[in-house]
C-alpha positions as protocol buffer text, in pm:
chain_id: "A"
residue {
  index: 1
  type: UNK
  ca { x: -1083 y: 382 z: 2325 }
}
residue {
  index: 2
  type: UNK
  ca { x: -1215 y: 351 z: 1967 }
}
residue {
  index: 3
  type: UNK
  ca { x: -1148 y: -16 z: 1766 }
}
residue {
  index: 4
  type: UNK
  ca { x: -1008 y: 96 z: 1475 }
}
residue {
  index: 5
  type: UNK
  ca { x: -1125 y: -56 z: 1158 }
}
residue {
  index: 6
  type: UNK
  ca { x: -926 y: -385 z: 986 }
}
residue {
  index: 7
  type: UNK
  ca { x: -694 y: -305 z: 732 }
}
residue {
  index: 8
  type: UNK
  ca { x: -822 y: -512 z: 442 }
}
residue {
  index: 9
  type: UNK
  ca { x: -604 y: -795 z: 299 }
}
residue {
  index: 10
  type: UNK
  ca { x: -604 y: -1017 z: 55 }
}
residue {
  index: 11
  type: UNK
  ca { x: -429 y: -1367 z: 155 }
}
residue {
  index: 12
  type: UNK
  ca { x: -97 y: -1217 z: -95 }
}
residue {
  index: 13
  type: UNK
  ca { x: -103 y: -940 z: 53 }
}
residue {
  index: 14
  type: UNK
  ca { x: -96 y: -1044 z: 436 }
}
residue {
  index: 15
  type: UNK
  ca { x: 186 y: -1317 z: 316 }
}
residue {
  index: 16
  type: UNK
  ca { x: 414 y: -1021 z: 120 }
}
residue {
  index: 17
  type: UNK
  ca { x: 366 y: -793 z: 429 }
}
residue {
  index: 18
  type: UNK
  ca { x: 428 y: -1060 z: 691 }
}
residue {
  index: 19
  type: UNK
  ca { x: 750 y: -1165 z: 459 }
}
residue {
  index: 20
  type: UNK
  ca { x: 871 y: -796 z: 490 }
}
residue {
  index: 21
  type: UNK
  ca { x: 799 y: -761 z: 876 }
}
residue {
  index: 22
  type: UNK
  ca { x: 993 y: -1079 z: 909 }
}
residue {
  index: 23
  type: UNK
  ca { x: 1303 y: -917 z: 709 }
}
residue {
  index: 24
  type: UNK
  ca { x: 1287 y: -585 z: 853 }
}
residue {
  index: 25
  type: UNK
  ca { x: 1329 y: -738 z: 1200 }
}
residue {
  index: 26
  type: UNK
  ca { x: 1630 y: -974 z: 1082 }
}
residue {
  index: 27
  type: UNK
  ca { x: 1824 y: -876 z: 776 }
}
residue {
  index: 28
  type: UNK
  ca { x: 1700 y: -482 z: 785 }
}
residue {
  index: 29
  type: UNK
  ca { x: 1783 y: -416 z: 1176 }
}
residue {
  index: 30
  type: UNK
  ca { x: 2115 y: -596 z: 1113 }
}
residue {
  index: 31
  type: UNK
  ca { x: 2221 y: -399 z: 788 }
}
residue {
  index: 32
  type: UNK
  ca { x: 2112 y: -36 z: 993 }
}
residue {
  index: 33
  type: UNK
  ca { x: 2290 y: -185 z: 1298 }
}
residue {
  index: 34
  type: UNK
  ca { x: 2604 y: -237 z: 1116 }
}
residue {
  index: 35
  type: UNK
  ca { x: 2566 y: 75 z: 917 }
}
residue {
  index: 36
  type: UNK
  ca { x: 2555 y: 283 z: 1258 }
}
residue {
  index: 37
  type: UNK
  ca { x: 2867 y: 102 z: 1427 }
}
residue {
  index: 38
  type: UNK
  ca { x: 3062 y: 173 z: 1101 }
}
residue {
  index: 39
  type: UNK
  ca { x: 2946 y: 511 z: 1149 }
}
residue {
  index: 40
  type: UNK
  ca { x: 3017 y: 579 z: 1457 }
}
residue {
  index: 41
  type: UNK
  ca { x: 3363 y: 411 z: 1469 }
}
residue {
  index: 42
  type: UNK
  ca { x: 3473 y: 637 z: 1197 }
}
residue {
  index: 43
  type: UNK
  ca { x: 3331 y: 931 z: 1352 }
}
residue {
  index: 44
  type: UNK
  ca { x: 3565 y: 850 z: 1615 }
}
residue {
  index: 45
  type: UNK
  ca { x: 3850 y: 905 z: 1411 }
}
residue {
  index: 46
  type: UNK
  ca { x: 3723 y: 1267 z: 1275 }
}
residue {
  index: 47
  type: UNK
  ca { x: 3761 y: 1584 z: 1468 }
}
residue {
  index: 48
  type: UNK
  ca { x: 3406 y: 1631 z: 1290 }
}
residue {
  index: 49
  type: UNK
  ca { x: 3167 y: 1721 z: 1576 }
}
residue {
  index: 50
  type: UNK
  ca { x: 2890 y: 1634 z: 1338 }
}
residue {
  index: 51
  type: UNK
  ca { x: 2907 y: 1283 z: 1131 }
}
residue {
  index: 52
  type: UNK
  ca { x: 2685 y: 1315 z: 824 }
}
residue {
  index: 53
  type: UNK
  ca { x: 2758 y: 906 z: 778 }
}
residue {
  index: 54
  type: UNK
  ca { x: 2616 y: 859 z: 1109 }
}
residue {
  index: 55
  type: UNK
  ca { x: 2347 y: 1109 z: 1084 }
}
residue {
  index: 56
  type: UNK
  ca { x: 2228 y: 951 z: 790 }
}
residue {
  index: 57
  type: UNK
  ca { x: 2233 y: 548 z: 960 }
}
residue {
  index: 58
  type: UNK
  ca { x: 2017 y: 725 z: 1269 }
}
residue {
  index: 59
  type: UNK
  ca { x: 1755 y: 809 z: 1000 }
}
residue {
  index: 60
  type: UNK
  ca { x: 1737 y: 492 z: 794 }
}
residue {
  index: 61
  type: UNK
  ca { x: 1734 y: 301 z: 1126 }
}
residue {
  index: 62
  type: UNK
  ca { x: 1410 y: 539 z: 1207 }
}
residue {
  index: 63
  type: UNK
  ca { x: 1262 y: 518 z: 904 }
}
residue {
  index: 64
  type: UNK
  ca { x: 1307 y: 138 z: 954 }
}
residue {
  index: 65
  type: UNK
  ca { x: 1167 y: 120 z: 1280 }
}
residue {
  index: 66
  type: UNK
  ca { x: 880 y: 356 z: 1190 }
}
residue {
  index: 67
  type: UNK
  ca { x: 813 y: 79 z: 865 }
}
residue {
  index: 68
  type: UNK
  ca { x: 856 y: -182 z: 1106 }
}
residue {
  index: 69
  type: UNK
  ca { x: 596 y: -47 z: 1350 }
}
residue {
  index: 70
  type: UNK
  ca { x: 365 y: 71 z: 1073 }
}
residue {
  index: 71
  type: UNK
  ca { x: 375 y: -289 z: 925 }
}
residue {
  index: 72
  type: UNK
  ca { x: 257 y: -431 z: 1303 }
}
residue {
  index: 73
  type: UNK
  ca { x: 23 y: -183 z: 1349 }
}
residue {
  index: 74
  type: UNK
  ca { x: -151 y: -360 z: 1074 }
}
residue {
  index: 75
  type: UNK
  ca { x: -105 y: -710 z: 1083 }
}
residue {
  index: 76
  type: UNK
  ca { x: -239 y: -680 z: 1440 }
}
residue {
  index: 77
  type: UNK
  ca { x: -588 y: -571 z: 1312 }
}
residue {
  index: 78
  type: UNK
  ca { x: -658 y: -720 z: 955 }
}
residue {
  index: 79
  type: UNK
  ca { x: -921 y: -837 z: 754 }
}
residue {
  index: 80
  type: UNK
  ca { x: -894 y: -1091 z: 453 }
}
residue {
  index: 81
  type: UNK
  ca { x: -1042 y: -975 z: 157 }
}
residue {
  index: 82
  type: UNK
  ca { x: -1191 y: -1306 z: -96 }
}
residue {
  index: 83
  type: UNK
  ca { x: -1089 y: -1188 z: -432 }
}
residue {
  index: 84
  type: UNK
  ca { x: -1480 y: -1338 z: -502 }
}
residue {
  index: 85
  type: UNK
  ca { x: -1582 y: -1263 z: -191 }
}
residue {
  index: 86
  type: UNK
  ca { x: -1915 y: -1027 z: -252 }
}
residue {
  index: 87
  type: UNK
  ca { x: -2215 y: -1042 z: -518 }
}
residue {
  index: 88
  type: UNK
  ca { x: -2031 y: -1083 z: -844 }
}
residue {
  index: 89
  type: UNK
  ca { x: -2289 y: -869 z: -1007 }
}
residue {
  index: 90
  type: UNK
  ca { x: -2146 y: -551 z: -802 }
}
residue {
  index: 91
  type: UNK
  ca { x: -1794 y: -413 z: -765 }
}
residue {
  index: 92
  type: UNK
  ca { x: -1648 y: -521 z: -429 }
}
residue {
  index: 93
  type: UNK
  ca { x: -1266 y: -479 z: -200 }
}
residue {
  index: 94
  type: UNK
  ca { x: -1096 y: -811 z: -363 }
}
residue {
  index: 95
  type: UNK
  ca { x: -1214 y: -749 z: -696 }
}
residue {
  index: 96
  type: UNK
  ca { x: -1049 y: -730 z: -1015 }
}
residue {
  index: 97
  type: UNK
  ca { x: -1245 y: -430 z: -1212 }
}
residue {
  index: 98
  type: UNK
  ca { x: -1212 y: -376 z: -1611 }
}
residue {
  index: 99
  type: UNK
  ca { x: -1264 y: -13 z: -1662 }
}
residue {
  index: 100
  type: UNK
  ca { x: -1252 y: 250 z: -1925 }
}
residue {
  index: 101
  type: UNK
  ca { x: -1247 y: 623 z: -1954 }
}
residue {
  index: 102
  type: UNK
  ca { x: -1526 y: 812 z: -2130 }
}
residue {
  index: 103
  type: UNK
  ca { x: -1424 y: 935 z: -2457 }
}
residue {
  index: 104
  type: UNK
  ca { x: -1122 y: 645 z: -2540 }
}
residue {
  index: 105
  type: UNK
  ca { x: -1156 y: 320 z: -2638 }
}
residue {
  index: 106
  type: UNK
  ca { x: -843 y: 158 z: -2348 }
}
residue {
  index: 107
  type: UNK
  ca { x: -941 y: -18 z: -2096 }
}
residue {
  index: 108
  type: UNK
  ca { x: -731 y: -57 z: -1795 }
}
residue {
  index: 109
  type: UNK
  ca { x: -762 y: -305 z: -1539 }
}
residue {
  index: 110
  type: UNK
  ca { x: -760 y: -284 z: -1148 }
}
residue {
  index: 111
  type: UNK
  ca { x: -727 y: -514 z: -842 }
}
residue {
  index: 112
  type: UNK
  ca { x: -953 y: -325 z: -571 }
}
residue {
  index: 113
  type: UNK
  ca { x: -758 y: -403 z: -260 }
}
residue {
  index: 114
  type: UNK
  ca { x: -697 y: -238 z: 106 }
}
residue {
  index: 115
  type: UNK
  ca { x: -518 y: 63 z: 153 }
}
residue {
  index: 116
  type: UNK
  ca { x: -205 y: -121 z: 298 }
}
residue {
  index: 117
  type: UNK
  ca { x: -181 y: -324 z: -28 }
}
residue {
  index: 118
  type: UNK
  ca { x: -239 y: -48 z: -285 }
}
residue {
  index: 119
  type: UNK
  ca { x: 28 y: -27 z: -562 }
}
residue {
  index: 120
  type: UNK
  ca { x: -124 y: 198 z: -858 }
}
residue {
  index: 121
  type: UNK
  ca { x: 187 y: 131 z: -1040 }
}
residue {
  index: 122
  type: UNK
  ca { x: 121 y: -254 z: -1028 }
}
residue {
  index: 123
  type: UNK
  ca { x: -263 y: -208 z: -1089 }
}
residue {
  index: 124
  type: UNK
  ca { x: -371 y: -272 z: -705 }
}
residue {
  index: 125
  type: UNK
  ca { x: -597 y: 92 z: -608 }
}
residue {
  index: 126
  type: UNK
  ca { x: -709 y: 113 z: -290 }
}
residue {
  index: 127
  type: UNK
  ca { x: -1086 y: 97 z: -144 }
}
residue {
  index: 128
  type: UNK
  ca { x: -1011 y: 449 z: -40 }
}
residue {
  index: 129
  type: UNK
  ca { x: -866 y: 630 z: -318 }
}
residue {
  index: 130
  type: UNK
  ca { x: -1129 y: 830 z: -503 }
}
residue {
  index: 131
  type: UNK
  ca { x: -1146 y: 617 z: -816 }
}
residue {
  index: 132
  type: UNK
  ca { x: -1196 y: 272 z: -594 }
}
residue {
  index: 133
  type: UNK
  ca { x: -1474 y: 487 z: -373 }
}
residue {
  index: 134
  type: UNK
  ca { x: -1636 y: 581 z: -705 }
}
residue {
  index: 135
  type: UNK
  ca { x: -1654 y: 244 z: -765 }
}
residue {
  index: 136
  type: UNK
  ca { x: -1756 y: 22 z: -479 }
}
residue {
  index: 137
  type: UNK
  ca { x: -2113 y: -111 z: -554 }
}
residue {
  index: 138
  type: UNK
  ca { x: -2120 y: -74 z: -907 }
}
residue {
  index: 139
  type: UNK
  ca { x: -2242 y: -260 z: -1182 }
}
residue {
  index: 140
  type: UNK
  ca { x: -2104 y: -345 z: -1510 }
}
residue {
  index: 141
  type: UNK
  ca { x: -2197 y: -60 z: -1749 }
}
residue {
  index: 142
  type: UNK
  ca { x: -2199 y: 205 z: -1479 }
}
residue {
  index: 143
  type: UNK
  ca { x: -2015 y: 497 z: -1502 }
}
residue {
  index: 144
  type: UNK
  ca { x: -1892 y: 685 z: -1220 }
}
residue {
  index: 145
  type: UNK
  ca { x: -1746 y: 1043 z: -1188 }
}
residue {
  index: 146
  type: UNK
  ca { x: -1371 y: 1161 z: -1032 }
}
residue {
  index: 147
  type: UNK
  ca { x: -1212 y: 1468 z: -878 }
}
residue {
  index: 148
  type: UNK
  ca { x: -932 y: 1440 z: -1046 }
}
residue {
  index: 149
  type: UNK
  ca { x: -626 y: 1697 z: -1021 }
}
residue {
  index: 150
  type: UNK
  ca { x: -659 y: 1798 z: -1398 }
}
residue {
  index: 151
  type: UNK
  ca { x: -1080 y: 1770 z: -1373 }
}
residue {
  index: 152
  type: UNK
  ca { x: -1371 y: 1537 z: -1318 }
}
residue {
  index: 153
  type: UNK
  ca { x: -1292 y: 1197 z: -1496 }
}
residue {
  index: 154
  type: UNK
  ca { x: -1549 y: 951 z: -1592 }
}
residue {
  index: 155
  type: UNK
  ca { x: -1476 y: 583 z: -1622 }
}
residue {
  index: 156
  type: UNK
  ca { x: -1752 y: 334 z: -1745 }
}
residue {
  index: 157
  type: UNK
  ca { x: -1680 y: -18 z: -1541 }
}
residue {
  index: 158
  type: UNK
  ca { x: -1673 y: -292 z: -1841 }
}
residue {
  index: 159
  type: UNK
  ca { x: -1639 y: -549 z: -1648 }
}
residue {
  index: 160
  type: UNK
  ca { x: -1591 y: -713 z: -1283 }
}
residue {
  index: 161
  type: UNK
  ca { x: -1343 y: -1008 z: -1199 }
}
């Protein structure tokens, strides 16, 4: 059997996921569970030998189940992440990284975290995407190169925390 490696988690992260395990079990599992007896009493009623209504409460509750598993599946092998955890001179998983992209003067701003925390939309890119690959282990004034889908982008990393 091969370990697999620790998701990587910064102390908000593990609480927000452990928060949504812990509603998913309670308050999710109920809502589905109700959803499917509703379901299946009306389908009772129709001559219908298909129920789209309870078709559709069968795949929430296994999309739920499947979230639920996926979110034990990590908190069973996790590592905290220190958001100043590594040599504050390179970019490291927990840091916030101040970058900008050749050619403009914006800079945009990024919370390097785990893949089971990443949220582009919110800032938070994961250790795995190409962008936070590019730029573990560099140093302010760096710039590093990325396959993009419309080309190679180059960011110069302004600054770290």
């Amino acid at each position: 059997m091969t370990l697999m490696k620790p998701h990587l988690l910064t102390e908000a992260g593990l609480d927000k996921l452990t928060r949504e395990l812990e509603h998913l079990r309670t308050e999710g599992r109920e809502k589905v569970a109700d959803r499917l007896h509703r379901a299946f009493q009306d389908g009772q009623d129709d001559d219908f030998v298909e129920n789209a209504e309870l078709e559709a409460a069968r795949n929430e509750q296994a999309f739920l189940e499947g979230r639920i598993q996926e979110l034990e599946d990590i908190l069973k092998n996790y590592q905290i992440i220190d958001d100043n955890g590594g040599s504050p001179d390179v970019v490291n998983v927990g840091d916030w990284i101040t970058v900008s992209e050749e050619g403009y003067d914006d800079e945009e701003r990024y919370h390097l975290v785990g893949a089971a925390e990443a949220d582009p939309a919110a800032g938070r890119i994961s250790n795995e995407s190409p962008l936070g690959v590019a730029l573990l282990g560099k140093k302010v004034g760096e710039v590093v190169r990325v396959n993009a889908p419309n080309g190679v982008l180059e960011f110069r990393v302004v600054k770290i925390g």
